[in-house]
VEXSEBA-452152 format. One record per residue (C-alpha): residue in one letter; x, y, z; chain. Coordinates in nm, 2 decimals. Layout:
BEGIN
<pt residu="a" X="X" Y="Y" Z="Z" chaine="A"/>
...
//
This chain:
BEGIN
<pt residu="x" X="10.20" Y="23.02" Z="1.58" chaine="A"/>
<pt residu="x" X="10.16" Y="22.64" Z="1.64" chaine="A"/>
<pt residu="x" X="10.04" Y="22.43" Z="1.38" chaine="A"/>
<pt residu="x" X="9.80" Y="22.25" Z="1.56" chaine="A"/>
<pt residu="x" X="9.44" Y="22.28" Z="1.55" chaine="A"/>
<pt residu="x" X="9.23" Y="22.40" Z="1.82" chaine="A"/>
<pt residu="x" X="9.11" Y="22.07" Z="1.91" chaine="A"/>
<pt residu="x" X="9.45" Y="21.88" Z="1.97" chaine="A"/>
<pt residu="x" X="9.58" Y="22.20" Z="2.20" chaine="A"/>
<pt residu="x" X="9.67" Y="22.12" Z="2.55" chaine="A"/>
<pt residu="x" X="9.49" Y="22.30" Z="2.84" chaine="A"/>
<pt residu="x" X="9.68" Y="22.34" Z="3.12" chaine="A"/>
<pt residu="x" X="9.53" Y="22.52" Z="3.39" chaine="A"/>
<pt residu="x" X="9.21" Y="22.40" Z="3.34" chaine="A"/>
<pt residu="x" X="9.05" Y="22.25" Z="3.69" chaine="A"/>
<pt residu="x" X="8.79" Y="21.90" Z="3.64" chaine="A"/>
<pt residu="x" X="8.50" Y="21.98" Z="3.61" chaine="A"/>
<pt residu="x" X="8.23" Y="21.90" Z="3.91" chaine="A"/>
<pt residu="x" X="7.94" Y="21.81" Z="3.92" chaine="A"/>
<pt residu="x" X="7.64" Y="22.01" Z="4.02" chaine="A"/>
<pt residu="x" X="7.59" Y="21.92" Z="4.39" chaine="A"/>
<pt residu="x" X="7.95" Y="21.89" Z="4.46" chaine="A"/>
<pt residu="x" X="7.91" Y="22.30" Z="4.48" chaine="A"/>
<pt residu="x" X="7.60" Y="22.28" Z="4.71" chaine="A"/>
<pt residu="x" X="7.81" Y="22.03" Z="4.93" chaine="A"/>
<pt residu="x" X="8.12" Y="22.26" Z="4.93" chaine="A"/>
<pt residu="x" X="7.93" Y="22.58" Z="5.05" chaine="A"/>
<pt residu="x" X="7.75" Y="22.36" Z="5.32" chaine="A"/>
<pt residu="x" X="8.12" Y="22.24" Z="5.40" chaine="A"/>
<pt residu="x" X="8.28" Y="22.62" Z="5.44" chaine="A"/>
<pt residu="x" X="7.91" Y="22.73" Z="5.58" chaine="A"/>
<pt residu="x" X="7.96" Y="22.47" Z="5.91" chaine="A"/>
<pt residu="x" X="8.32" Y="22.53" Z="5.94" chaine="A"/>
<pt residu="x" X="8.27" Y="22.93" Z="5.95" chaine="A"/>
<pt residu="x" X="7.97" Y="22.84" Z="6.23" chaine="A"/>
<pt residu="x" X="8.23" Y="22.62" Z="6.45" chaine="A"/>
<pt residu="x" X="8.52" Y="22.89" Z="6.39" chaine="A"/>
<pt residu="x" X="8.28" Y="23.18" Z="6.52" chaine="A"/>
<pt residu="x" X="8.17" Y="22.96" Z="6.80" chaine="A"/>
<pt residu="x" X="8.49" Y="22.87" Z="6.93" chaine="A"/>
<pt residu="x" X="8.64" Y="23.24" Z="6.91" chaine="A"/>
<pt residu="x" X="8.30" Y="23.33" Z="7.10" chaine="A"/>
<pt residu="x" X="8.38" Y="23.08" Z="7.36" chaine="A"/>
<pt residu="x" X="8.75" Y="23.22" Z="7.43" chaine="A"/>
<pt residu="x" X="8.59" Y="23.55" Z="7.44" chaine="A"/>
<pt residu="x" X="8.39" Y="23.45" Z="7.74" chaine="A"/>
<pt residu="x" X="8.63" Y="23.21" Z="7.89" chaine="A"/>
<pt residu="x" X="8.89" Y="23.56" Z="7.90" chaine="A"/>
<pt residu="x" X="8.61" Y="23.78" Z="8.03" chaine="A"/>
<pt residu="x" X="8.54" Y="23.55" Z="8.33" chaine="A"/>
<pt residu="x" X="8.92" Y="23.52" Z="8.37" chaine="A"/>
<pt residu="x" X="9.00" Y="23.90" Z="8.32" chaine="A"/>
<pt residu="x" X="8.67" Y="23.98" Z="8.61" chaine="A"/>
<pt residu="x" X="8.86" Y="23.74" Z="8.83" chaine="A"/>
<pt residu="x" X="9.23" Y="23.90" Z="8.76" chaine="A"/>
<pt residu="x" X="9.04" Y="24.23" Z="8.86" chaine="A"/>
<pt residu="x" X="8.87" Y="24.14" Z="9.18" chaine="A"/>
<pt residu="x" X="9.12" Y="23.95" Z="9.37" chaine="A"/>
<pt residu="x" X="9.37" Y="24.29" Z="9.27" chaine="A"/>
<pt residu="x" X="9.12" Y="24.51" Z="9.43" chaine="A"/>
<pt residu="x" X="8.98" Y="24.31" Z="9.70" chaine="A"/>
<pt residu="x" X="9.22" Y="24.46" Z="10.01" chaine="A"/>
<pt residu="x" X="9.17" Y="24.20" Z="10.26" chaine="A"/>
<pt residu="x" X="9.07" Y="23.90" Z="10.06" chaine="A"/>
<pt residu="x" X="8.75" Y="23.64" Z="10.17" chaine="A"/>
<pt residu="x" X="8.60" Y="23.71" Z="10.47" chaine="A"/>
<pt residu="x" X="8.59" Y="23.43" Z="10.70" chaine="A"/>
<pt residu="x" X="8.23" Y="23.28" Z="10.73" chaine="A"/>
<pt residu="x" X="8.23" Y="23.27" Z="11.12" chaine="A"/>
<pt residu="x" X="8.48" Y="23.35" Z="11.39" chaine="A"/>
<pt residu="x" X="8.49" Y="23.10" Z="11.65" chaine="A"/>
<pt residu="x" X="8.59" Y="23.22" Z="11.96" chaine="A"/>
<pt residu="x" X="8.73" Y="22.88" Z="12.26" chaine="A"/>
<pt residu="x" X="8.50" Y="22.84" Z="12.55" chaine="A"/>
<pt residu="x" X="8.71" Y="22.90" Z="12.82" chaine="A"/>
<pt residu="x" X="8.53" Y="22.64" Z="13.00" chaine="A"/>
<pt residu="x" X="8.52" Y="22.41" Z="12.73" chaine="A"/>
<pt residu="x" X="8.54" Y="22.02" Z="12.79" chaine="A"/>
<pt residu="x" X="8.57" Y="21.78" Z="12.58" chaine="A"/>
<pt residu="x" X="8.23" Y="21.55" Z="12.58" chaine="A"/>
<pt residu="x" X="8.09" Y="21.16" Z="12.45" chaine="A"/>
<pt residu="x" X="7.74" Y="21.12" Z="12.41" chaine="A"/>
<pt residu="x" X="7.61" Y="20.79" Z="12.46" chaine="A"/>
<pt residu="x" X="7.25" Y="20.69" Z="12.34" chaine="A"/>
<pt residu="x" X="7.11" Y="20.48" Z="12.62" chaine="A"/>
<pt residu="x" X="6.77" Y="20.48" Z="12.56" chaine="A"/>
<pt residu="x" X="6.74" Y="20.38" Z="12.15" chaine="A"/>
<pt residu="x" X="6.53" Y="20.68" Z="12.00" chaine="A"/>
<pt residu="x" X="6.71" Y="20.75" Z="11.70" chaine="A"/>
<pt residu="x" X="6.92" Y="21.04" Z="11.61" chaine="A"/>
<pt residu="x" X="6.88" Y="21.17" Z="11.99" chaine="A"/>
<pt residu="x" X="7.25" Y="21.21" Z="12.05" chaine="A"/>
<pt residu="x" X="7.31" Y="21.41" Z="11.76" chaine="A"/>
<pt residu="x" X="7.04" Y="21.67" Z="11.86" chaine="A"/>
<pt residu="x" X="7.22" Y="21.67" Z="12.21" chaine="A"/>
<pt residu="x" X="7.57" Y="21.71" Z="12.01" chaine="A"/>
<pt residu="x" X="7.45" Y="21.99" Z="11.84" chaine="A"/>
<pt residu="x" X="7.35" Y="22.21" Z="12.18" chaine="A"/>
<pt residu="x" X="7.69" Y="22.12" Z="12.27" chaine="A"/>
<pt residu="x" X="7.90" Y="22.24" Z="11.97" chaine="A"/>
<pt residu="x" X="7.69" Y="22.55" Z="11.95" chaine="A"/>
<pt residu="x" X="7.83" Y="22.66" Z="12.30" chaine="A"/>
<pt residu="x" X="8.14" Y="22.55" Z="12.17" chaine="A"/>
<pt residu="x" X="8.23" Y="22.25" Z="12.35" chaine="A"/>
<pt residu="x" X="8.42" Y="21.98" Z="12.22" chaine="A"/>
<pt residu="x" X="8.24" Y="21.67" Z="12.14" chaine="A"/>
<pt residu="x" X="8.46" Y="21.40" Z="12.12" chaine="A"/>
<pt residu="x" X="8.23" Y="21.10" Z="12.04" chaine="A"/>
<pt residu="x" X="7.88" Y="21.06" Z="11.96" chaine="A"/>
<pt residu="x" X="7.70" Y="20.69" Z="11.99" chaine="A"/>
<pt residu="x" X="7.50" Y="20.45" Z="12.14" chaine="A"/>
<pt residu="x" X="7.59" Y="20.28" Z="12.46" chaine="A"/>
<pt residu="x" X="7.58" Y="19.92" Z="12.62" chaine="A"/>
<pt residu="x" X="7.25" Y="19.88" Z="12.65" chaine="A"/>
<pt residu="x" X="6.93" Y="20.09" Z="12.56" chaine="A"/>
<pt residu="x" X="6.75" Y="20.07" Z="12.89" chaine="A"/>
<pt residu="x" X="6.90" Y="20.36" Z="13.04" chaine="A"/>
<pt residu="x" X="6.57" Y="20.51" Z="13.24" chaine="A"/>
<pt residu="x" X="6.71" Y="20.81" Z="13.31" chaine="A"/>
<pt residu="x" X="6.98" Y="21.02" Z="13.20" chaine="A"/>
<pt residu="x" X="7.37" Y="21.04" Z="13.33" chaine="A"/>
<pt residu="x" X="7.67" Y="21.26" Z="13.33" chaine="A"/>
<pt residu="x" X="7.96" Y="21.06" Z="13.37" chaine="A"/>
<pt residu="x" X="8.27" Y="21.30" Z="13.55" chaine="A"/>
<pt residu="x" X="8.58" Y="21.10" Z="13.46" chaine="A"/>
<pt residu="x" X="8.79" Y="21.34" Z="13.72" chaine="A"/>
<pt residu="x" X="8.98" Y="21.52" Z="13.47" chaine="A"/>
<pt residu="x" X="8.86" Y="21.89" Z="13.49" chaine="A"/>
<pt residu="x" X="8.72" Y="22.09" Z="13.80" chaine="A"/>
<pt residu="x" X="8.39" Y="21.93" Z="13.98" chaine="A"/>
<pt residu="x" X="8.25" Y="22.34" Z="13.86" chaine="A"/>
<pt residu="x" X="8.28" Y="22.27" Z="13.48" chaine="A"/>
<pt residu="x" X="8.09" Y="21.96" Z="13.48" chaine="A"/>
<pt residu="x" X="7.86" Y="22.11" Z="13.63" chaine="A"/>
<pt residu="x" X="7.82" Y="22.41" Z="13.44" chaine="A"/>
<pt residu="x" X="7.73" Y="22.16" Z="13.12" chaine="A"/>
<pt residu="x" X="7.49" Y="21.96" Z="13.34" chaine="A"/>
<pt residu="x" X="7.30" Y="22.31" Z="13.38" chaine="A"/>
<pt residu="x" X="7.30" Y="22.39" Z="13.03" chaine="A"/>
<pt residu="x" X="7.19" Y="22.03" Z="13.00" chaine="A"/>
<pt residu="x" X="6.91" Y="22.07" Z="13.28" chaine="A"/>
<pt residu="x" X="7.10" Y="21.71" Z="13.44" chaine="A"/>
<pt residu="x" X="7.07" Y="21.77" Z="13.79" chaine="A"/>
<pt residu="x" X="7.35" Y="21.73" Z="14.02" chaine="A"/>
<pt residu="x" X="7.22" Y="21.40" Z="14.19" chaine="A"/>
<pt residu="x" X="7.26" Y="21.24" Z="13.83" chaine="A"/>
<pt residu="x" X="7.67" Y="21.31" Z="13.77" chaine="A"/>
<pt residu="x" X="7.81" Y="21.04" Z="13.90" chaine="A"/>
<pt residu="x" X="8.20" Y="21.02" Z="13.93" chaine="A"/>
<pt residu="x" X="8.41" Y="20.76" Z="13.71" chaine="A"/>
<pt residu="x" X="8.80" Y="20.87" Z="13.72" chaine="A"/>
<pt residu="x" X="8.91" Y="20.68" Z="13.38" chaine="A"/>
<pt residu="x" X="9.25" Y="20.75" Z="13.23" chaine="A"/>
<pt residu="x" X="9.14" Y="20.49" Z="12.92" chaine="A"/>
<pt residu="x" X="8.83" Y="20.76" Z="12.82" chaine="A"/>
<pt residu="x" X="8.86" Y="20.94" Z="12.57" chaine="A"/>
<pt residu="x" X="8.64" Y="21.26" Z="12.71" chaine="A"/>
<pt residu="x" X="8.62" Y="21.43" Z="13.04" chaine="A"/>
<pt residu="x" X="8.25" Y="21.38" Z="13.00" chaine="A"/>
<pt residu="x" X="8.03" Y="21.11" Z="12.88" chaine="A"/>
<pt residu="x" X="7.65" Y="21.16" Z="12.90" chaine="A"/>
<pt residu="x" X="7.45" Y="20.88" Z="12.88" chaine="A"/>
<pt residu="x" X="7.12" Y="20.97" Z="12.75" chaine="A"/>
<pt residu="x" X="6.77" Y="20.79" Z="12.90" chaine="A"/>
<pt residu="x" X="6.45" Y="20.79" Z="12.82" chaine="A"/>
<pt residu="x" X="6.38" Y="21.04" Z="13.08" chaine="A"/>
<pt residu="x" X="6.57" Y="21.25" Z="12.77" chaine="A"/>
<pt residu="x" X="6.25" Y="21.46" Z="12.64" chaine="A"/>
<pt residu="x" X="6.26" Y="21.66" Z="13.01" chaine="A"/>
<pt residu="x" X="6.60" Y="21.79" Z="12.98" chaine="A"/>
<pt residu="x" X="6.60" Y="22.16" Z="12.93" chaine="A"/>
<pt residu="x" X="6.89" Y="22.16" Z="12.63" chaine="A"/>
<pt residu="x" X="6.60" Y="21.94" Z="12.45" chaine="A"/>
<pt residu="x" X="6.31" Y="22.16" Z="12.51" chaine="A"/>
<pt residu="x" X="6.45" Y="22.47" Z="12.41" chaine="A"/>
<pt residu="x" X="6.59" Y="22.29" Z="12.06" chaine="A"/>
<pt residu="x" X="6.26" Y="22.13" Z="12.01" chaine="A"/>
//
């Protein structure tokens, strides 16, 4: 056996020694570390479920999305400008909207020269048949007398409708209002 005493041996394998709240600290270390470990792997699970539920309905979904509304041409449809000729605001628009529901095309919506337009106009710029401008002056409620004839090749509609004040009697108006 070695000669030396007990008190002049060599430890090897012995770790430093640490002091007490440096073991508090390191179990308050692993402690958050296990949390953040547990809360990512929870994460991935969901993130896979949604994933997996997606996989799984677009395989047995036969015909895929439905479409939200099948638009079907007006045969009659021309394409339409609406002027504002008598400044109350947002009248066009409410005008545009009768017209897109029947599914007409309205090329241009906007004010026009001059806002004292007293009544209101349907401008044929000879493009389509005299019968088709006036099928939208009746679902207009313009009356015949008031479309006037404009041929322009420049025009970028085969219809421009010049609202005037006389707007608020127009039948498209009273049934949307």
């Amino acid at each position: 056996m070695n000669k030396r005493s007990f008190a002049t041996r060599k430890v090897y394998n012995r770790r430093p020694a640490r002091p007490a709240n440096s073991k508090k600290n390191s179990t308050t270390v692993r402690s958050i570390r296990k949390n953040a470990n547990m809360l990512i792997i929870w994460g991935l699970v969901v993130i896979n479920v949604i994933l997996i539920g997606s996989l799984i309905q677009k395989i047995f979904s036969p015909f895929g999305p439905l479409p939200s509304r099948v638009d079907v041409p007006n045969e009659d449809a021309v394409s339409v400008e609406i002027l504002n000729g008598c400044g109350a605001h947002g009248i066009a628009n409410v005008f545009s909207e009768v017209l897109r529901e029947k599914q007409y095309d309205v090329v241009a919506v906007g004010n026009a020269d001059t806002f004292d337009y007293e009544r209101c106009v349907l401008i044929d710029r000879g493009r389509v048949d005299r019968k088709k401008i006036e099928k939208v002056a009746a679902l207009l409620g313009v009356s015949r007398d008031r479309i006037l004839q404009i041929e322009s090749q420049t025009s970028q509609s085969d219809v421009t409708l010049i609202l005037g004040a006389d707007y608020s009697g127009l039948k498209a108006y009273r049934q949307r209002r």
